[in-house]
C-alpha positions in Angstrom: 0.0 0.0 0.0 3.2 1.9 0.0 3.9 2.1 -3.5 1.6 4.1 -5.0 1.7 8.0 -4.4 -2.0 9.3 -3.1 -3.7 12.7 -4.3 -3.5 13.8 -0.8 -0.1 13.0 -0.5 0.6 15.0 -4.4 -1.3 17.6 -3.6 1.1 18.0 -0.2 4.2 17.5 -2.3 3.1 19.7 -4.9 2.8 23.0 -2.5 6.1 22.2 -0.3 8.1 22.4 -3.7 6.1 25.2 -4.7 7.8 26.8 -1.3 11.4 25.4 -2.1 12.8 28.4 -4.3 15.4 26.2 -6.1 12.7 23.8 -8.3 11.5 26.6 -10.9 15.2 27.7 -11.3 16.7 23.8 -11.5 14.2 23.3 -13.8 14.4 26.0 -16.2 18.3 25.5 -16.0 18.5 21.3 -17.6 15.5 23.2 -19.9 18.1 25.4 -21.3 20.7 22.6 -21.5 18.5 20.2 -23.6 17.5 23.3 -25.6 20.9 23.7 -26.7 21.5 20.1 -27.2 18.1 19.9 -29.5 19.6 22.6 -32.1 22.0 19.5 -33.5 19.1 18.0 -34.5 18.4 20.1 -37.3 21.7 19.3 -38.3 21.1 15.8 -39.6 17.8 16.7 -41.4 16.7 17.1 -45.0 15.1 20.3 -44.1 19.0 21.9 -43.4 19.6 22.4 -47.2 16.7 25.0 -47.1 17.5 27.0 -44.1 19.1 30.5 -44.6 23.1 30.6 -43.5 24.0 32.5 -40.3 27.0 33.7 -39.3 28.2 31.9 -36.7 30.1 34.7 -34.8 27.2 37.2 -34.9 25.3 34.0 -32.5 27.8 34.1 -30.3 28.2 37.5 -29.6 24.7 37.4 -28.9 25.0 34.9 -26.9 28.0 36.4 -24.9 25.9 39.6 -24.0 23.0 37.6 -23.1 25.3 35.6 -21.3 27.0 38.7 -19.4 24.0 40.5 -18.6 21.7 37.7 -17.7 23.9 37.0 -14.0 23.8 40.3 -13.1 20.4 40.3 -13.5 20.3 37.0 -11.8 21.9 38.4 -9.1 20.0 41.4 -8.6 16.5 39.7 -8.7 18.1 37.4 -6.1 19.0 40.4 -3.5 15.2 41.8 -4.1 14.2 38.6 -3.1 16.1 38.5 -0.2 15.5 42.0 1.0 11.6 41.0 0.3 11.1 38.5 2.6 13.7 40.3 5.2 11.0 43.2 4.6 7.9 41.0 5.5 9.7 39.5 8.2 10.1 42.8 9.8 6.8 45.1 8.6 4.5 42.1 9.1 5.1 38.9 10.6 7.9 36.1 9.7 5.4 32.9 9.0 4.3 35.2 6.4 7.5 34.5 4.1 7.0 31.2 3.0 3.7 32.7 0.7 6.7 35.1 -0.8 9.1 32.8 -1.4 6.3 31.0 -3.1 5.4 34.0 -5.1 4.6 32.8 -8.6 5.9 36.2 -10.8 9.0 36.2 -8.6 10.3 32.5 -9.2 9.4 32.8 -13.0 11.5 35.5 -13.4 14.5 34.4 -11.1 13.8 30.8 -13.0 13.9 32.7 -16.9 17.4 34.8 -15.7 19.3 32.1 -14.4 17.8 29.1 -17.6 19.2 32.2 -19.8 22.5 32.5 -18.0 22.8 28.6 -18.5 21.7 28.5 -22.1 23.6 30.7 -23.5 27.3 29.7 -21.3 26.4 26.0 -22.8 25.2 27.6 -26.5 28.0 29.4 -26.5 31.1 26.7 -25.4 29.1 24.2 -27.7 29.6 26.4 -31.0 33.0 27.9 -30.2 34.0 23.7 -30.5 32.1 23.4 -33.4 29.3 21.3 -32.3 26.9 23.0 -34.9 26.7 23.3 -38.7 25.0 25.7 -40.6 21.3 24.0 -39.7 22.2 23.6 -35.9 23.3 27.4 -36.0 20.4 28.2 -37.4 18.0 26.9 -35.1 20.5 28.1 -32.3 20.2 31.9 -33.8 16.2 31.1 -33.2 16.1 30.2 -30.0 18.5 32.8 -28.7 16.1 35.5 -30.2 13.0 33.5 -28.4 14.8 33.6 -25.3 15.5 37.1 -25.7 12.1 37.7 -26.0 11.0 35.5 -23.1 13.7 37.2 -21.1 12.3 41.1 -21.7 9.0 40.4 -21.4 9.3 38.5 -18.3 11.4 41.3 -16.6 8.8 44.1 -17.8 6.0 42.0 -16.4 8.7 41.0 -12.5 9.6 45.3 -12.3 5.3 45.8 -12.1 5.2 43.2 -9.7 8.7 43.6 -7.4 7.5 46.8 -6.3 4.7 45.3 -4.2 7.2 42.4 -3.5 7.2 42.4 0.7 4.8 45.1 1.2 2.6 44.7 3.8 -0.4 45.4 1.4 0.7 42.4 -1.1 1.6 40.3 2.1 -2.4 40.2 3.2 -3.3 39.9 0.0 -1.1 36.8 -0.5 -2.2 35.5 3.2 -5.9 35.9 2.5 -5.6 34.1 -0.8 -4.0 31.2 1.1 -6.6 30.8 3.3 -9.1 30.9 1.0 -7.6 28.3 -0.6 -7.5 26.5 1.9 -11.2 27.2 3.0 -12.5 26.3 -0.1 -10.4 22.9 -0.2 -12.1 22.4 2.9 -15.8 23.3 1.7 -15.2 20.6 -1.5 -13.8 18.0 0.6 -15.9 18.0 4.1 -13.9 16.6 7.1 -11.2 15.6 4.3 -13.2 13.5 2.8 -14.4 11.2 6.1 -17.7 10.5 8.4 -19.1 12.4 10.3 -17.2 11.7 13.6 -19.3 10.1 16.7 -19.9 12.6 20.0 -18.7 9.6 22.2 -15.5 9.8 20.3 -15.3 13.6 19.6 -16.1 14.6 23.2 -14.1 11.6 24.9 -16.3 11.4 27.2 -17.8 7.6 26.7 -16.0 4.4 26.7 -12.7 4.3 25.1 -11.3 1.4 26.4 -12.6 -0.5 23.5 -9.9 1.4 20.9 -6.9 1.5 20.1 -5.0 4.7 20.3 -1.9 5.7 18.0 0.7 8.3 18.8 4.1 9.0 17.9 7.0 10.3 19.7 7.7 12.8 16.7 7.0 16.8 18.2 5.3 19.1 16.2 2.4 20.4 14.2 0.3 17.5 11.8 0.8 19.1 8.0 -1.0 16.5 6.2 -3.4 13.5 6.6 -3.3 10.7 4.0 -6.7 9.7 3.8 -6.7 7.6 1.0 -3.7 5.7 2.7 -5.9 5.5 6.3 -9.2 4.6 4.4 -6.8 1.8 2.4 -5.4 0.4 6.0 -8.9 0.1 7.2 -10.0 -1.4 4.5 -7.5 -3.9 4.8 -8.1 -4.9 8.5 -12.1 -4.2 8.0 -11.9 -1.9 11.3 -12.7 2.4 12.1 -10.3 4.7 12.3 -11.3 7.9 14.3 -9.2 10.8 13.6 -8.0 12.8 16.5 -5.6 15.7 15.4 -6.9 17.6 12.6 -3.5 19.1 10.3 -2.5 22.4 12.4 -2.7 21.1 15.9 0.4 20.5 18.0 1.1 16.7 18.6 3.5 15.1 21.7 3.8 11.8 23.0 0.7 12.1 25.4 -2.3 12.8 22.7 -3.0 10.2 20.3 -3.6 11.3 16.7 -6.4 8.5 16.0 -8.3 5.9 17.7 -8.4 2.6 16.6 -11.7 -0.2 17.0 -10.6 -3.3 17.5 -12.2 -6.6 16.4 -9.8 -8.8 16.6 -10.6 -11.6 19.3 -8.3 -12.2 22.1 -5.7 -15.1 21.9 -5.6 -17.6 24.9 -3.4 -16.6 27.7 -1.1 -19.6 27.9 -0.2 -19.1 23.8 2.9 -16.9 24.1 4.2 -17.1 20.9 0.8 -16.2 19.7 0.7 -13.3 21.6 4.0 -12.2 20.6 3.6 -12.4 17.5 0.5 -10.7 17.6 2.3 -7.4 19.1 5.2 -7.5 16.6 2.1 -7.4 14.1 0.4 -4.6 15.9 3.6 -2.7 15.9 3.8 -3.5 12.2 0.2 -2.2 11.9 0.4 0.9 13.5 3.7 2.2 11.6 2.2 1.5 8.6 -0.5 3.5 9.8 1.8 6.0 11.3 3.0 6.9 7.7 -0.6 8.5 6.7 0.8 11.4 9.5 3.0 14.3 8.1 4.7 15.7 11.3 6.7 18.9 10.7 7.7 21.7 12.8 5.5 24.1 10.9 1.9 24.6 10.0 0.7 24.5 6.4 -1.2 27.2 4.7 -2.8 24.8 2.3 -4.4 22.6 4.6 -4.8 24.1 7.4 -7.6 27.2 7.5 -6.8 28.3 11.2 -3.5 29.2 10.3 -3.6 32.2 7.7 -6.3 33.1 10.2 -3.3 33.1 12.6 -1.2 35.3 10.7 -3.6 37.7 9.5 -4.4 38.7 13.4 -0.6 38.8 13.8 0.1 41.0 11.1 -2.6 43.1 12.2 -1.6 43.0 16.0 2.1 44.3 14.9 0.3 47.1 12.8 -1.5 48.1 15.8 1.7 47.9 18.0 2.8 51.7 19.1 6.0 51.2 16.9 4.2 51.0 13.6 0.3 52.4 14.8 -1.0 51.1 11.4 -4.4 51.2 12.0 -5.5 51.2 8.2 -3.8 47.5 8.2 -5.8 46.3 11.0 -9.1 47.5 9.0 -8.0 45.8 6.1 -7.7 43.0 7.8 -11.3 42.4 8.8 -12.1 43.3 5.3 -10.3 40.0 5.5 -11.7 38.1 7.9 -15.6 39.4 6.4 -14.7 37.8 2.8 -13.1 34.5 4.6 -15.5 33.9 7.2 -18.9 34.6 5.2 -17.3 31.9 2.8 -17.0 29.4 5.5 -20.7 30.3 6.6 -21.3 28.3 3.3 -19.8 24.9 4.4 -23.4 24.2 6.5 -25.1 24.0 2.4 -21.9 22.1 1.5 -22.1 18.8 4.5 -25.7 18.2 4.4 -25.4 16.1 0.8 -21.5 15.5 0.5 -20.5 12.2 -0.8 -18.4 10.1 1.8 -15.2 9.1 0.0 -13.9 7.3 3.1 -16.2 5.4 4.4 -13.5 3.9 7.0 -12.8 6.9 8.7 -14.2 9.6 10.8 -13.1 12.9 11.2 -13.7 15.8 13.4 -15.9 19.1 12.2 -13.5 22.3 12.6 -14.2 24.0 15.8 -16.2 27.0 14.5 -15.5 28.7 18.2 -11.4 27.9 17.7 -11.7 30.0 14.3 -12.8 33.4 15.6 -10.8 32.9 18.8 -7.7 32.5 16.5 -8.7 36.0 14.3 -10.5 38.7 16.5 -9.5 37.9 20.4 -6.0 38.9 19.5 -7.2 42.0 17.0 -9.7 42.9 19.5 -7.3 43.7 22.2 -4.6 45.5 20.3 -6.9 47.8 18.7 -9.6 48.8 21.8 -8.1 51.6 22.6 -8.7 53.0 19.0 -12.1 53.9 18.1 -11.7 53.2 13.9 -10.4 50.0 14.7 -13.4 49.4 17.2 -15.8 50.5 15.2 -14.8 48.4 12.1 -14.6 45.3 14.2 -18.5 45.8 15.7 -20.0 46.1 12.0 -17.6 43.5 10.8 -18.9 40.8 13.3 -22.1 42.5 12.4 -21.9 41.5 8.5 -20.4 38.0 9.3 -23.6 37.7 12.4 -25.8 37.8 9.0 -25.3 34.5 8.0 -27.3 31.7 8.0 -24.8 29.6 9.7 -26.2 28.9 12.9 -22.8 28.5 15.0 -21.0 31.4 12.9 -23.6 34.2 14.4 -23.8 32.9 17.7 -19.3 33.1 17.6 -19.6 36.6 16.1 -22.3 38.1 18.3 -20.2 36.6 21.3 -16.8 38.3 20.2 -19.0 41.2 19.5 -20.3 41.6 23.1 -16.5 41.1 24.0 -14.8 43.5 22.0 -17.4 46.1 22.9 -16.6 45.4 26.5 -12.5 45.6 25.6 -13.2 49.2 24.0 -15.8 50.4 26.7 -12.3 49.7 28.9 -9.9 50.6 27.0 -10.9 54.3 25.3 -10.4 57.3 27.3 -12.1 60.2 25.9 -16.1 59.8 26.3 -16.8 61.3 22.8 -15.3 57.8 21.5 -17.2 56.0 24.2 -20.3 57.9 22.8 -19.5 57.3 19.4 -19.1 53.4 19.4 -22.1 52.7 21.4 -23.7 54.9 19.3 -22.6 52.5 16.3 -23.5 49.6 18.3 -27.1 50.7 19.4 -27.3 51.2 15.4 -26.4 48.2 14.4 -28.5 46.3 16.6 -31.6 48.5 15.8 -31.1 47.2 12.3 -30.9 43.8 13.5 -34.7 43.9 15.2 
């Protein structure tokens, strides 16, 4: 059950080396090599008696500019990066950087300088040792004029994006997109695919003895579950699995990150070799279960909802800070959180009807509570002693309130009631006090 690779296990893959920022250039770079190398084919053709002659040393000084100009470039696209995500790091918060590195304009054009660079060192030591006749040259005089073109329209397009490169205004952006992602990977695939998970085992509150529990002595947040690969294993062994840790939680030793049911009878006491053997199984079992769990030391954008939530109220907290006293950023912000959360007010239309693709396991519901803890109790405490920032939060848990999502209102009237409270506290002059209970008595006339 090893061998084949499953979509939730691609679809992990595919984002970390969408992170890594070597992939786009390594692969760009033997792209250029086997570019070079497909110009001799022309050589051997019948169509090289009809292509025009080219002189072979106007190629390569063509090649030598491109050559000379394409690593300083290189290098300077390099340093913007750098001083990019040093910039986020600073101005907004440094879990923020990975959704920079991963920045799709940025790694094109790093990618297209450095494949140039390589093609034309290789083009060029190739047809200084006469690698090429006149058809090979040709072709090579093509594709060094393509590559020039590829090269200056992919810088014009990098200088209107490298501007925004870092900002805090591109880094929300980015963030918000990542969690929407992420919510809306969530809405399509309801409890990652899995049942509906029982009370007795999401409370833990009835009769657990019955399982078995899996845990590992690995430290550090769940990035992925490999459902297909748990639903598989159950399959195999016709048992339940009950997921316990959802990807973003923190695992150690002590919680177990599934329970088990177990139907397999007992073995007689006096069979030792029996039992034994039955343990070295169960240990067998359980590793190969184990696998399904990626353990890493950080939390994933792409699967994991709560955590752009997470870094959105961070960047907004450090805006607030009296260092930066961005409050414009903070109120961007819950334009943020209106967008993302009146999506995932949708996901009650979305579970009623869903098709179970793993009918072997059960997962737990994202704690609806969890998710506004993790963006306004932060928010609402570094900005209640500013009356723009209150005021925005009470009719942005107004809007989200709205829904028809029974849980999401009762959440945003209850952080509502909490961050009016914080303000109340928190403002000095009784003009603001006046004003944002003014705001408040409004909005709730509209509600009746």
């Amino acid at each position: 059950m090893d061998a084949p690779i499953t979509v939730d296990r691609l679809r992990f893959l595919l984002f970390s080396f969408k992170e890594k920022l070597w992939v786009k250039p390594l692969s760009l770079c033997i792209l250029s090599i086997a570019a070079v190398f497909a110009s001799k084919l022309a050589d051997g053709t019948a169509l090289a008696e009809h292509l025009p002659k080219v002189d072979q040393s106007s190629v390569e000084t063509l090649l030598s500019i491109m050559a000379s100009s394409m690593l300083v470039i290189a290098t300077f696209s390099a340093g913007t990066m750098v001083n990019a995500y040093a910039s986020a790091s600073r101005s907004s918060t440094p879990r923020s950087v990975s959704l920079i590195i991963s920045d799709d304009a940025s790694q094109n054009a790093l990618s297209t300088f450095v494949g140039a660079f390589i093609f034309s060192v290789v083009a060029i030591t190739a047809s200084s040792n006469n690698f090429f006749k006149d058809a090979g040259i040709f072709l090579l005089f093509c594709l060094t004029c393509l590559v020039f073109a590829i090269v200056i329209l992919t810088f014009i397009r990098w200088v209107d994006s490298v501007a925004r490169l870092g900002r805090v205004g591109s880094t929300v952006q980015k963030v918000e997109a990542a969690t929407m992602r992420a919510i809306n990977h969530r809405l399509s695939t309801p409890r990652l695919g899995g049942k509906q998970q029982p009370n007795y085992v999401k409370e833990q509150g009835g009769d657990l003895s019955k399982y078995q529990t899996l845990s590992t002595d690995s430290i550090g947040y769940v990035q992925m579950v490999d459902m297909a690969k748990v639903q598989a294993w159950a399959e195999e062994r016709d048992t339940q699995v009950h997921i316990a840790m959802l990807p973003g939680q923190f695992c150690t030793p002590d919680k177990p990150l599934c329970y088990i049911e177990s139907i397999k009878p007992k073995e007689p006491e006096d069979n030792s070799k029996n039992k034994s053997s039955d343990k070295a199984d169960e240990k067998s079992d359980k590793s190969a279960l184990l696998s399904a769990f990626q353990i890493g030391s950080e939390r994933s954008f792409e699967a994991d909802p709560r955590y752009g939530l997470v870094v959105l109220s961070e960047i907004a907290s450090r805006a607030l800070s009296p260092s930066v006293n961005d409050p414009g950023t903070a109120i961007s912000i819950l334009g943020s959180y209106t967008r993302l959360f009146i999506r995932w007010a949708q996901k009650e239309k979305n579970t009623t009807s869903d098709d179970i693709k793993y009918d072997k396991v059960s997962v737990p519901n994202i704690s609806t509570a969890d998710m506004f803890d993790d963006a306004f109790t932060g928010l609402a405490r570094d900005g209640a002693s500013m009356i723009e920032v209150s005021i925005r939060m009470q009719k942005t848990l107004d809007a989200i309130a709205k829904t028809s999502n029974d849980d999401i209102c009762k959440a945003a009237t209850k952080h509502a009631k909490e961050a009016y409270k914080r303000s109340m506290n928190a403002l000095i002059h009784d003009g603001d006090k006046e004003m944002l209970s003014s705001a408040v008595n409004s909005l709730n006339n509209k509600k009746s």
